[in-house]
C-alpha positions as protocol buffer text, in pm:
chain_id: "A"
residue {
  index: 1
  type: UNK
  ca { x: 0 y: 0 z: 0 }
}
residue {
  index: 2
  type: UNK
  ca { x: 239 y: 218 z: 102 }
}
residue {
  index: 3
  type: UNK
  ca { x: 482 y: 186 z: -262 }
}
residue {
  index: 4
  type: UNK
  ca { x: 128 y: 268 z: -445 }
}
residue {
  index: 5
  type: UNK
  ca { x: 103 y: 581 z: -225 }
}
residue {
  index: 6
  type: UNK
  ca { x: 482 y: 688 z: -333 }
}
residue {
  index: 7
  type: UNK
  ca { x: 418 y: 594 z: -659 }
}
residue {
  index: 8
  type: UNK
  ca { x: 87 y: 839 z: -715 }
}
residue {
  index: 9
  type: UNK
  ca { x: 238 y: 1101 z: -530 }
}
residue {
  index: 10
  type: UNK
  ca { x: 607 y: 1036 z: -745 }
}
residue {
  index: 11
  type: UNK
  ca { x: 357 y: 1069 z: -1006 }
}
residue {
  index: 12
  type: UNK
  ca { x: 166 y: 1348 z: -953 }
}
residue {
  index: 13
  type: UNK
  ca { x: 417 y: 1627 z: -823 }
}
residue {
  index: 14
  type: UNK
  ca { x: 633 y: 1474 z: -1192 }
}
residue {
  index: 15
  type: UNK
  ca { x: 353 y: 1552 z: -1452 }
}
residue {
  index: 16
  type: UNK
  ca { x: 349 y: 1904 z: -1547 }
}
residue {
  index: 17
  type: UNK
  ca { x: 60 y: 2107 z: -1447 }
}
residue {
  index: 18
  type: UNK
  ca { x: -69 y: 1889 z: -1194 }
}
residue {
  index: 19
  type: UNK
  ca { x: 123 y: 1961 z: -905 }
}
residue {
  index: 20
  type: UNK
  ca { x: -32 y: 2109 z: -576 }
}
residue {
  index: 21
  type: UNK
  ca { x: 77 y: 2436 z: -521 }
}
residue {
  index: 22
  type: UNK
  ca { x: 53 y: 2620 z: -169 }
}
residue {
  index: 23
  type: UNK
  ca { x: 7 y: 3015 z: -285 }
}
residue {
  index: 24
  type: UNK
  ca { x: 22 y: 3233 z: -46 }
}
residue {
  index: 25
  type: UNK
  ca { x: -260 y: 3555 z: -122 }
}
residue {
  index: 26
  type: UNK
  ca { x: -170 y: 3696 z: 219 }
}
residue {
  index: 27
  type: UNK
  ca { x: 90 y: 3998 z: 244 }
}
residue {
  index: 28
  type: UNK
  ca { x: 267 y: 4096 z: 491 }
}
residue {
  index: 29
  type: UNK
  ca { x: 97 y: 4432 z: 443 }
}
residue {
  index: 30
  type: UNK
  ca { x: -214 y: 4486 z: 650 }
}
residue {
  index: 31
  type: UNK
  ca { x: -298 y: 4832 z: 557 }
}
residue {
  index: 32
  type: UNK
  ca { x: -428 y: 4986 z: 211 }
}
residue {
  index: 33
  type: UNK
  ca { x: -244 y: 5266 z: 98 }
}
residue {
  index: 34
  type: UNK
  ca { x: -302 y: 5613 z: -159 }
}
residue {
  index: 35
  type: UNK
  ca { x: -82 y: 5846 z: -295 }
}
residue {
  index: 36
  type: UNK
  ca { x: -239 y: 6155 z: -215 }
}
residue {
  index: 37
  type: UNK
  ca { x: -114 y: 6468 z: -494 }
}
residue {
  index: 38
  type: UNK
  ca { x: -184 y: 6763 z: -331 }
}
residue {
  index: 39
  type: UNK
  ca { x: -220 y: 7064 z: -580 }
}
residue {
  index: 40
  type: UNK
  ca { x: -145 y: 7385 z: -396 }
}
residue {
  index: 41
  type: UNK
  ca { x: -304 y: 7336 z: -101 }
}
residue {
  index: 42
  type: UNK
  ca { x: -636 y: 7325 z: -216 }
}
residue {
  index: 43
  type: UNK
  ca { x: -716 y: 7014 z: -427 }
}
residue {
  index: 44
  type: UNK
  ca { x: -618 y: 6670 z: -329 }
}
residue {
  index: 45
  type: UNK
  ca { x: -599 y: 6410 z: -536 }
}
residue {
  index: 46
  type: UNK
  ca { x: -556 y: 6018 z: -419 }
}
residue {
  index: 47
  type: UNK
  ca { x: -436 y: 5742 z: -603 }
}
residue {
  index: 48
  type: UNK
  ca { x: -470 y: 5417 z: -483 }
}
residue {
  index: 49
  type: UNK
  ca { x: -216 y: 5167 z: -463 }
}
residue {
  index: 50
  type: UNK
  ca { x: -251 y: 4830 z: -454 }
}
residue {
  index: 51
  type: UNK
  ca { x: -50 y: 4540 z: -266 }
}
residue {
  index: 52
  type: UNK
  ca { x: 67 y: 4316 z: -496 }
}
residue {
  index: 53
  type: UNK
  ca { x: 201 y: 3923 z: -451 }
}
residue {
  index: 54
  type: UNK
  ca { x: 441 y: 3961 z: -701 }
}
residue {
  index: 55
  type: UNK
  ca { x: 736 y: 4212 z: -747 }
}
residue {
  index: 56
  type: UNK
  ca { x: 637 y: 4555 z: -948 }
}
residue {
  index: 57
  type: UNK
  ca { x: 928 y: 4546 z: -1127 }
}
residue {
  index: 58
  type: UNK
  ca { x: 1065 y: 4181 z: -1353 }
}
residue {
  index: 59
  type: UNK
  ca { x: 1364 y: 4202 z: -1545 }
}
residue {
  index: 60
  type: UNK
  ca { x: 1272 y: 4000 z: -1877 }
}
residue {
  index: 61
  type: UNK
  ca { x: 1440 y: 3879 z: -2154 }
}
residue {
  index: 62
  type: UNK
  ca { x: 1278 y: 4064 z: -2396 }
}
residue {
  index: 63
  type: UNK
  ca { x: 1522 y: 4344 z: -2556 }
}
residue {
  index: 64
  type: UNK
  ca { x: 1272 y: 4609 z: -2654 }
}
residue {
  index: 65
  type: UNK
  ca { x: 1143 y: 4677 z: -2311 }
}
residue {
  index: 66
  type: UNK
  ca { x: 1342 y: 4472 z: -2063 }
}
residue {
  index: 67
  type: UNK
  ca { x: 1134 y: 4546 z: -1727 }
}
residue {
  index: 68
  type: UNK
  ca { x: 751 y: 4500 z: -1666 }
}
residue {
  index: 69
  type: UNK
  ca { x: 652 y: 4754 z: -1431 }
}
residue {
  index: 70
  type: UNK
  ca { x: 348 y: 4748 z: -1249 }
}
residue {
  index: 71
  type: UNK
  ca { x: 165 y: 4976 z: -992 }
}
residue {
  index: 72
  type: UNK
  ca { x: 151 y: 4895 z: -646 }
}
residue {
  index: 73
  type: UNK
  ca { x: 320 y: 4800 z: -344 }
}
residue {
  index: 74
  type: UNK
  ca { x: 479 y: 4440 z: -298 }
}
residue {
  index: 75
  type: UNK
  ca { x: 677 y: 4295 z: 69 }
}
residue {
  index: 76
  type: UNK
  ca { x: 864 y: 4004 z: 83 }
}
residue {
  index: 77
  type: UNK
  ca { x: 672 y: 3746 z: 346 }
}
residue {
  index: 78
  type: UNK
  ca { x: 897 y: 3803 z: 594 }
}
residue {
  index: 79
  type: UNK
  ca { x: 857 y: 4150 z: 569 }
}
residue {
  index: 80
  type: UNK
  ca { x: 1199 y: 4276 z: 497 }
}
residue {
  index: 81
  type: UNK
  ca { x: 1214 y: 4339 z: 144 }
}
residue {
  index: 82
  type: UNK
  ca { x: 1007 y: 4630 z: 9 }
}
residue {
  index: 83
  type: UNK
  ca { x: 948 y: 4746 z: -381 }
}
residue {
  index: 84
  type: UNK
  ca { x: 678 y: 5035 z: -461 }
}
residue {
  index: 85
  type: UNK
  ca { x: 535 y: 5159 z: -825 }
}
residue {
  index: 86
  type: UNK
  ca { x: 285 y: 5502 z: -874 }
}
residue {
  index: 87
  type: UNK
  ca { x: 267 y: 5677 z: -1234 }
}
residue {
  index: 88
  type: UNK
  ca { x: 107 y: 5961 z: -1262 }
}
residue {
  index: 89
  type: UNK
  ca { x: 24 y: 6276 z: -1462 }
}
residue {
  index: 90
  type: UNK
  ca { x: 43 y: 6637 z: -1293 }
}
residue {
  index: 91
  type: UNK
  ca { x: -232 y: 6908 z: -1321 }
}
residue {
  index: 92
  type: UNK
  ca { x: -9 y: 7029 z: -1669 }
}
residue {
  index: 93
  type: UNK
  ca { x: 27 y: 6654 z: -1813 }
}
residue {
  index: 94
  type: UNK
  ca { x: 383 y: 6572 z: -1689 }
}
residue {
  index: 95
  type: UNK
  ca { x: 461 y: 6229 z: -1650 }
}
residue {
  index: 96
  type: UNK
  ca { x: 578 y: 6099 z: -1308 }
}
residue {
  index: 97
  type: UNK
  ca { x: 703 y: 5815 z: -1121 }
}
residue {
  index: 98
  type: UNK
  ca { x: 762 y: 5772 z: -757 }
}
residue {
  index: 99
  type: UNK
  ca { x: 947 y: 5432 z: -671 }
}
residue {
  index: 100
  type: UNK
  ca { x: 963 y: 5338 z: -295 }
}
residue {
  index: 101
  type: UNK
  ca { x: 1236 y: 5031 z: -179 }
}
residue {
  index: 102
  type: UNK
  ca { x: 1256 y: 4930 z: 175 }
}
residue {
  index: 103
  type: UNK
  ca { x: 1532 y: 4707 z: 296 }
}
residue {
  index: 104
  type: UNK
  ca { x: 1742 y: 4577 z: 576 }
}
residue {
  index: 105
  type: UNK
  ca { x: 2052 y: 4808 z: 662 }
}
residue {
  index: 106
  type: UNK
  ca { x: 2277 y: 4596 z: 916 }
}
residue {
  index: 107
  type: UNK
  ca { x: 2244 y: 4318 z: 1153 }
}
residue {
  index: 108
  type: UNK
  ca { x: 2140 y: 4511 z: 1457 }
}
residue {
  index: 109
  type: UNK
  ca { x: 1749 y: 4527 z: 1316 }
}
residue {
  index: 110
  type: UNK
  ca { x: 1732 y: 4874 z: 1123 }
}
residue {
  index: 111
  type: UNK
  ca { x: 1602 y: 4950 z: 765 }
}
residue {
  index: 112
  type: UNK
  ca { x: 1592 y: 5178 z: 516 }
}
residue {
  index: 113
  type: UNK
  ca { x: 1310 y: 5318 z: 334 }
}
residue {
  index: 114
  type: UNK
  ca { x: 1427 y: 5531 z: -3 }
}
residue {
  index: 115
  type: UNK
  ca { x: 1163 y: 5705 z: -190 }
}
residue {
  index: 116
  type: UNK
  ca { x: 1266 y: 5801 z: -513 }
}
residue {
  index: 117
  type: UNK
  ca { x: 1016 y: 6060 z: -720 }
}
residue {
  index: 118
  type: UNK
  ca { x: 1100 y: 6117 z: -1177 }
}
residue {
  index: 119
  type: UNK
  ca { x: 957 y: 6329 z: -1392 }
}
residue {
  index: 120
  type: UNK
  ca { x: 1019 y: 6228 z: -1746 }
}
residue {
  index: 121
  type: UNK
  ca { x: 1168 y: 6541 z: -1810 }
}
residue {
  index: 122
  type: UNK
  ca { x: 1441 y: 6430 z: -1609 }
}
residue {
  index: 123
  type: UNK
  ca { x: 1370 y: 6628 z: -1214 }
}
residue {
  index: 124
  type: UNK
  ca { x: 1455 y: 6394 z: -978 }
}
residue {
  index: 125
  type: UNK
  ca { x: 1454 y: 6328 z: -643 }
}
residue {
  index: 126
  type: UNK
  ca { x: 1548 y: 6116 z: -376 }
}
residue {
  index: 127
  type: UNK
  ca { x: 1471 y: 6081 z: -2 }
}
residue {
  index: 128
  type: UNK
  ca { x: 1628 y: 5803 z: 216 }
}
residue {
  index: 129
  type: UNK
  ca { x: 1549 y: 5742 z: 587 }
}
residue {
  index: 130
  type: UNK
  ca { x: 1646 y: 5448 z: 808 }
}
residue {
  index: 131
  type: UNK
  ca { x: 1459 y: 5311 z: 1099 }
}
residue {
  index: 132
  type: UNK
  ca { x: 1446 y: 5016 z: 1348 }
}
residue {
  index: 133
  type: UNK
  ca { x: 1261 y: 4725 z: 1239 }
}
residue {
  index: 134
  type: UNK
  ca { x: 1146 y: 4587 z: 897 }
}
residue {
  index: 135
  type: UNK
  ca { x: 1063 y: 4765 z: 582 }
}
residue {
  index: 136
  type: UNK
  ca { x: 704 y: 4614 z: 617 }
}
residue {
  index: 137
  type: UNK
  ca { x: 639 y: 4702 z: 962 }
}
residue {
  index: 138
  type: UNK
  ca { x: 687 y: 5039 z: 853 }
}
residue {
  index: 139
  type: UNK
  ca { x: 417 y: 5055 z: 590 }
}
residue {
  index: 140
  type: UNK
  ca { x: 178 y: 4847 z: 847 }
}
residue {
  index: 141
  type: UNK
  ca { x: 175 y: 5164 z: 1111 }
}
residue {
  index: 142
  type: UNK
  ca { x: -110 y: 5388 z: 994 }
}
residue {
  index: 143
  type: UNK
  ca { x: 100 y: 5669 z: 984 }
}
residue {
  index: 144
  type: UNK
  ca { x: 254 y: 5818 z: 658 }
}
residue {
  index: 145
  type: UNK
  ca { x: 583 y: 5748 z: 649 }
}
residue {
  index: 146
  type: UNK
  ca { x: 700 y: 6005 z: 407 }
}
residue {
  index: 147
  type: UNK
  ca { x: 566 y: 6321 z: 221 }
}
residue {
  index: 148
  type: UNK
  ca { x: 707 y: 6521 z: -65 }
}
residue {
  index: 149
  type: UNK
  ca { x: 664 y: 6907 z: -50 }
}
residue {
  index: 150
  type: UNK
  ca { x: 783 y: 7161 z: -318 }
}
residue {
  index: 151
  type: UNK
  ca { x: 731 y: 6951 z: -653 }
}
residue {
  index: 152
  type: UNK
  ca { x: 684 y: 7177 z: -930 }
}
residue {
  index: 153
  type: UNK
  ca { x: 477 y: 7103 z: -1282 }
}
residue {
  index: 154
  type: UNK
  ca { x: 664 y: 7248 z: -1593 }
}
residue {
  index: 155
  type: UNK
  ca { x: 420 y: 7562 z: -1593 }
}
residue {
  index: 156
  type: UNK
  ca { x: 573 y: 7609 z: -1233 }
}
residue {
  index: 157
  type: UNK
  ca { x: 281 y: 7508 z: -1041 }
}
residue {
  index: 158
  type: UNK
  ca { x: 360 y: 7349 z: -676 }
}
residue {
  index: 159
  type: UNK
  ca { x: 251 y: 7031 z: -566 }
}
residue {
  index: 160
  type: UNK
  ca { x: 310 y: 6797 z: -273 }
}
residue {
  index: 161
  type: UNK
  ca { x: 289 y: 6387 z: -242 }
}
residue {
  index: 162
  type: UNK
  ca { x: 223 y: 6226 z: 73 }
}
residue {
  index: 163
  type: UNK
  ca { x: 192 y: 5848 z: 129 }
}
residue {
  index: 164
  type: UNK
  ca { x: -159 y: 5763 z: 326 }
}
residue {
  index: 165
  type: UNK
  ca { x: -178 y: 5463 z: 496 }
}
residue {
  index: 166
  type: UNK
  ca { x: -519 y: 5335 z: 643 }
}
C-alpha cells in the first residue's frame, strides 16, 4: 500500500501542471495605501495603490522593453524586502514616477526606506530614511511614512505627495 502511495504522489508532483501548489494571497501588508497629490493646497488628489504578490518590477528577456513595471506596493513574506510603483500625470500633463524600496541596513534590526520621485523630463529626487525594524512594519503603522513638499509642474505650479496609509 504504502509503494502505491509513493508511486501516485512520485507521479503526480512529476507531470506538469498537476502539481499542488501552496500560494500564499496573504501579504505581509495589513494596511491599504493612496498616494495623495496635493495641488497647492487646495485640491487633493488620491491614487490608490494596490499590494501586490508579485514584485512591481521583472527584469525579462525581452530586448525592446526589458522590465515590466506594475503599480503597487509588494513585501517580501517576511517583511523585509520592500518594492513600490505610482505613475502619474500632474495638473499640466507631466509624467511621473515615484518608486519606494525598503530594505534591511545591518544586523542590529534597522532598515531603510528610499523614496525616489522622476519626472520624465528628467527632475529627480530622492529621499532616504532608516529606521528600526522591517521595511514592512513600517508601511503596516497607519502613519505616513514620508511626504514630498515643493514639486513643481513644468508651468511652475507646486505640488506635494504624501503616502496615506489606512
Amino acid at each position: 500500500m504504502k509503494r502505491i502511495i509513493i508511486l501516485f504522489l512520485f507521479f503526480f508532483f512529476s507531470v506538469p501542471g498537476l502539481s499542488i501548489t501552496a500560494e500564499n494571497n496573504r501579504s505581509y501588508l495589513t494596511c491599504h495605501y493612496f498616494l495623495a497629490i496635493s495641488i497647492a493646497g487646495e485640491k487633493e488628489i488620491q491614487i490608490p495603490l494596490k499590494v501586490l504578490n508579485k514584485k512591481p518590477i521583472l527584469a525579462t528577456l525581452d530586448t525592446d522593453t526589458p522590465f515590466i513595471l506594475t503599480d503597487g506596493i509588494y513585501c517580501s513574506d517576511d517583511g523585509y524586502f520592500l518594492e513600490g510603483l505610482c505613475r502619474f500625470k500632474d495638473m499640466d500633463g507631466g509624467e511621473w514616477e515615484l518608486r519606494l524600496s525598503g530594505e534591511p541596513l545591518s544586523k542590529k534590526g534597522y532598515s531603510v526606506l528610499t523614496v525616489n520621485i522622476m519626472r520624465k523630463d528628467g527632475m529627480k529626487q530622492q529621499i532616504d530614511f532608516t529606521f528600526k525594524g522591517k521595511a514592512g512594519d513600517k508601511m503596516n503603522v497607519k502613519l505616513t511614512p514620508f511626504s514630498v513638499i515643493g514639486l513643481q509642474t513644468k508651468m511652475k505650479r507646486w505640488f506635494s505627495i504624501v503616502l496615506i496609509i489606512k
